[in-house]
Z-matrix of the N, CA and C atoms (Angstrom, degrees):
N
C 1 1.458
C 2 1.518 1 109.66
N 3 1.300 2 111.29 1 167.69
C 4 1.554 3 112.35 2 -166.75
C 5 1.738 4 91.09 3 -104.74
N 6 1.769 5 93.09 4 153.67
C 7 1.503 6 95.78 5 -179.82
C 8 1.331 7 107.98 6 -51.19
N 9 1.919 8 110.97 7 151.28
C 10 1.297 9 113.77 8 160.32
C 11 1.385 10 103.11 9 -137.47
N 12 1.557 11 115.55 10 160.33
C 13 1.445 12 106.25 11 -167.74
C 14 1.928 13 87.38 12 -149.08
N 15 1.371 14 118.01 13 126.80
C 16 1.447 15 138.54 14 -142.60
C 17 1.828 16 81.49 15 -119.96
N 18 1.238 17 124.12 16 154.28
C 19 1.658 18 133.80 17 177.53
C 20 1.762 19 97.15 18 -162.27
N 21 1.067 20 103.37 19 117.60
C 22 1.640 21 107.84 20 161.12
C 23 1.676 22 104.42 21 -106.05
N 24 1.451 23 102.30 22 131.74
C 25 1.792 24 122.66 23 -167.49
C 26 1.570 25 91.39 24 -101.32
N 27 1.394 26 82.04 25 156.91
C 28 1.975 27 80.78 26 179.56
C 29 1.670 28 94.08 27 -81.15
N 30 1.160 29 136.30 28 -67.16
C 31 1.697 30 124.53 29 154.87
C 32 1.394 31 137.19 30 -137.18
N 33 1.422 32 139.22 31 178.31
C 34 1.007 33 121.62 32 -145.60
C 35 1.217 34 135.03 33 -37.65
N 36 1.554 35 119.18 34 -45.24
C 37 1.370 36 136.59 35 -178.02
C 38 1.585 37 113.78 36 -57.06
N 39 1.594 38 111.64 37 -31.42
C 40 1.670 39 95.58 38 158.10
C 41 1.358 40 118.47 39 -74.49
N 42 1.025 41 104.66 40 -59.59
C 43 1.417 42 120.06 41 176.52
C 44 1.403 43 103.81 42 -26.00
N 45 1.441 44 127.04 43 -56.01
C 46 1.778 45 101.58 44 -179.24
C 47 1.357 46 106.74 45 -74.17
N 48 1.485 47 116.75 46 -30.79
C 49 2.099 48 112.00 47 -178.87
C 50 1.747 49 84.82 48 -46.98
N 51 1.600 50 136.05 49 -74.49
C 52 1.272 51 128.39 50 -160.05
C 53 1.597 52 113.28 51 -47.47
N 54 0.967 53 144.87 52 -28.96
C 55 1.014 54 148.48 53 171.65
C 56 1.727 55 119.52 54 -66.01
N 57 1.073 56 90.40 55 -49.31
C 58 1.950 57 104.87 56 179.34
C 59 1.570 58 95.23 57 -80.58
N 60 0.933 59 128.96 58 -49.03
C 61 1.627 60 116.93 59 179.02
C 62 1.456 61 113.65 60 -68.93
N 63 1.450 62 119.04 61 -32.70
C 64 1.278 63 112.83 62 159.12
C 65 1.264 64 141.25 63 -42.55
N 66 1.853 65 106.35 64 -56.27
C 67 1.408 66 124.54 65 164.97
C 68 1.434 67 121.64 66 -49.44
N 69 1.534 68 97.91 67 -40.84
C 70 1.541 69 100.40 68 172.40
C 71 1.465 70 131.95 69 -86.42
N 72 1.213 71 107.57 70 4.82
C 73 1.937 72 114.91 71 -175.11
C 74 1.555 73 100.08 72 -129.04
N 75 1.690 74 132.18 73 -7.75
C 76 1.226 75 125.63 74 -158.11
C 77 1.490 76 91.86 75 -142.87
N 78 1.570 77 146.49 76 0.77
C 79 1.277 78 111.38 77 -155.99
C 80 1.866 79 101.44 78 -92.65
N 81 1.397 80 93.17 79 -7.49
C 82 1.970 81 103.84 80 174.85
C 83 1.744 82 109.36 81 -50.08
N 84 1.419 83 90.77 82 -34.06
C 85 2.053 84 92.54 83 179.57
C 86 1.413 85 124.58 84 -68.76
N 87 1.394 86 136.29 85 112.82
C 88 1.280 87 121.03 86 -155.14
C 89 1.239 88 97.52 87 -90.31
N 90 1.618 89 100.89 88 165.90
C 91 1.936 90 113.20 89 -161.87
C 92 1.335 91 132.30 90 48.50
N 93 1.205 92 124.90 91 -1.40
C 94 1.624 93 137.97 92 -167.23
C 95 1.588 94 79.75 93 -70.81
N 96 0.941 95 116.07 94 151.22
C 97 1.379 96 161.04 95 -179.26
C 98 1.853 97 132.24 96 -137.58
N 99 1.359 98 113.11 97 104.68
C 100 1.249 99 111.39 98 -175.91
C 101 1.195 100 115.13 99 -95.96
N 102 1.420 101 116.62 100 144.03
C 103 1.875 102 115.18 101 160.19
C 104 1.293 103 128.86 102 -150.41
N 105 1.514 104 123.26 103 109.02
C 106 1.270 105 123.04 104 -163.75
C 107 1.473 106 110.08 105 -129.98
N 108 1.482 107 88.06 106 172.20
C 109 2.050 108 91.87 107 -174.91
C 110 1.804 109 75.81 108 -156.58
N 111 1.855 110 83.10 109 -166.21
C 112 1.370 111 102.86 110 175.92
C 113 1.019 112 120.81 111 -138.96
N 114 1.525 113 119.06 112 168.86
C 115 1.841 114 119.79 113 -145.27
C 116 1.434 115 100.94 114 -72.84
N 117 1.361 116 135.88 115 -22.64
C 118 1.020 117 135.81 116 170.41
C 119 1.620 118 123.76 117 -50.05
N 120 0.985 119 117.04 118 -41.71
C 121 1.495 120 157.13 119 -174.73
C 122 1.584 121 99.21 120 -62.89
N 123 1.550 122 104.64 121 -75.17
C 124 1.174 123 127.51 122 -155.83
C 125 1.293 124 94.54 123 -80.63
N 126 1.339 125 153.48 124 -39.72
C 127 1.618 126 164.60 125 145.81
C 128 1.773 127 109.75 126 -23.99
N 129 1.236 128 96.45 127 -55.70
C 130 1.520 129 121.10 128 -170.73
C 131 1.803 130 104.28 129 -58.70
N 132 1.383 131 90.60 130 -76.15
C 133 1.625 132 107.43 131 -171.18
C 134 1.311 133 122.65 132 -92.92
N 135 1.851 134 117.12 133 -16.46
C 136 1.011 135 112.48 134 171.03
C 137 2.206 136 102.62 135 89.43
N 138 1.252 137 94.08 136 147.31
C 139 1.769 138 94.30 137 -179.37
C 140 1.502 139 127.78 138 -59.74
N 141 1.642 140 98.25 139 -23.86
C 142 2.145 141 85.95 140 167.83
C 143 1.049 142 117.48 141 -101.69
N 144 1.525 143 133.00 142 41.66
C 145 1.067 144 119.29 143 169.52
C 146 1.644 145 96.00 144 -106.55
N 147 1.392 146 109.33 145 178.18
C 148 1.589 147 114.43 146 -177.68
C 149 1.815 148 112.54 147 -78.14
N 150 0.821 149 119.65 148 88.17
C 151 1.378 150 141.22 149 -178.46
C 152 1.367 151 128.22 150 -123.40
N 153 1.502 152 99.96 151 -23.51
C 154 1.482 153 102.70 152 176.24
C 155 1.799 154 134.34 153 -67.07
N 156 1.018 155 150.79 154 119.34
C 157 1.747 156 142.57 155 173.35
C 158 1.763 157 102.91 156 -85.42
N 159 1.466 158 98.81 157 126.29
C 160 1.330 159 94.06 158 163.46
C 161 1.557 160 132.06 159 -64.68
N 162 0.938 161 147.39 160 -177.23
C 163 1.384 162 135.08 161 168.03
C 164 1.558 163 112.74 162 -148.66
N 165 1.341 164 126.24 163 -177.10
C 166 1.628 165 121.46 164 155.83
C 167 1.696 166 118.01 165 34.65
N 168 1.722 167 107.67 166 100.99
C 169 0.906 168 123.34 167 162.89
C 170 1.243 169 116.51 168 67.61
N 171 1.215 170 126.83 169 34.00
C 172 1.439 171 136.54 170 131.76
C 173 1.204 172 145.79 171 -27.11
N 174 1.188 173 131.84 172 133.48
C 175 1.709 174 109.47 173 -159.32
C 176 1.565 175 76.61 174 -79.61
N 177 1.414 176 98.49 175 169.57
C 178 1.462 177 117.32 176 175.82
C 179 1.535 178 111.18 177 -96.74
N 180 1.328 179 112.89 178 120.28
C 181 1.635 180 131.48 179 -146.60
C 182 1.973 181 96.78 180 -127.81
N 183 0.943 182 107.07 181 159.03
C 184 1.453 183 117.61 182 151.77
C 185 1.626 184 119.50 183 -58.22
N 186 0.902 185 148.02 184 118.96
C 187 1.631 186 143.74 185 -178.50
C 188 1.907 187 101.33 186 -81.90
N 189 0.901 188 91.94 187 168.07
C 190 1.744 189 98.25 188 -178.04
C 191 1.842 190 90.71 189 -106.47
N 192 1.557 191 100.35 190 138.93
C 193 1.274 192 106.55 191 -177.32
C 194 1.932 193 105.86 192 -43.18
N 195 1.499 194 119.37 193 145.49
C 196 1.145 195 139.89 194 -173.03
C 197 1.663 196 125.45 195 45.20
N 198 1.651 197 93.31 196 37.96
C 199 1.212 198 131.97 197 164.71
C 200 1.434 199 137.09 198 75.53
N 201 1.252 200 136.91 199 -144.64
C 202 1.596 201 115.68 200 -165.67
C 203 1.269 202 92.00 201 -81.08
N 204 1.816 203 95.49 202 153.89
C 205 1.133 204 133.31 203 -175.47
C 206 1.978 205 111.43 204 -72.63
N 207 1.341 206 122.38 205 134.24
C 208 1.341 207 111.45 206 154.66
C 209 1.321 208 135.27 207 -81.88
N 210 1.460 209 113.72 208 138.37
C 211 1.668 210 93.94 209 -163.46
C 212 1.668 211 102.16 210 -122.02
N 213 1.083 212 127.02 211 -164.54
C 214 1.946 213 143.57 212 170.55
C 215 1.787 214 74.30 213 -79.95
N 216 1.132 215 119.82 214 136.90
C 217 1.334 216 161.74 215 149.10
C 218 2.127 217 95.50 216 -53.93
N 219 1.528 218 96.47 217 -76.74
C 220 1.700 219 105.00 218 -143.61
C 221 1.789 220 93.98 219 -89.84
N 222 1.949 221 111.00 220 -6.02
C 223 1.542 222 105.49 221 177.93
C 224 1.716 223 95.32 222 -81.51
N 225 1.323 224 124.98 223 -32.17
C 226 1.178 225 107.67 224 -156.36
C 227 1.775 226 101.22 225 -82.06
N 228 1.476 227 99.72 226 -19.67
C 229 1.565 228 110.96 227 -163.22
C 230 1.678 229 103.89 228 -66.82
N 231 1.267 230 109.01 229 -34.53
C 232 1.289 231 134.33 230 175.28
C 233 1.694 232 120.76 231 -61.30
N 234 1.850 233 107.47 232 -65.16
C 235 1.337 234 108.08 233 161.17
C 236 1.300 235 118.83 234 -36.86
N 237 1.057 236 125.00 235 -73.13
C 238 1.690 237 139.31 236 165.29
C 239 2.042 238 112.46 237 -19.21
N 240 1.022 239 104.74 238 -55.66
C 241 1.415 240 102.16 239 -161.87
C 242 2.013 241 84.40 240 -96.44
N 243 1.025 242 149.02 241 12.88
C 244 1.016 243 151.32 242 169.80
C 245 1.724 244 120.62 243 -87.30
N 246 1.631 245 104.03 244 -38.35
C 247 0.879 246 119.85 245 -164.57
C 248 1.789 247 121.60 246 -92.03
């Protein structure tokens, strides 16, 4: 599997600084894969629920109105290494 590197933000507003500082200090690493949420999130629902944001080097997709979607973290991690 290709590196992945997981960040829980205390709330949203880091959480996108982590993302944009990511893209900009990490997107040289090939396949790295980002995915973050926030402690609220992750407190609340716990890590398999859909909470996760992708980050860094994403194909460029349509967004769902009021922006990217949260997904299962370990379903998609799974599809992927399944396939």
């Amino acid at each position: 599997m290709l590196p992945v590197l997981i960040c829980i933000a205390p709330d949203i507003a880091q959480e996108r600084r982590v993302q944009r500082v990511a893209e900009a200090s990490l997107a040289h690493i090939p396949g790295l894969v980002l995915w973050t949420t926030t402690e609220g999130l992750f407190l609340e629902q716990g890590p398999l629920a859909p909470i996760w944001l992708r980050g860094m080097a994403q194909p460029k997709q349509t967004s769902p109105p009021g922006g990217a979607q949260r997904q299962c973290l370990f379903d998609v991690m799974l599809a992927k290494h399944c396939l």
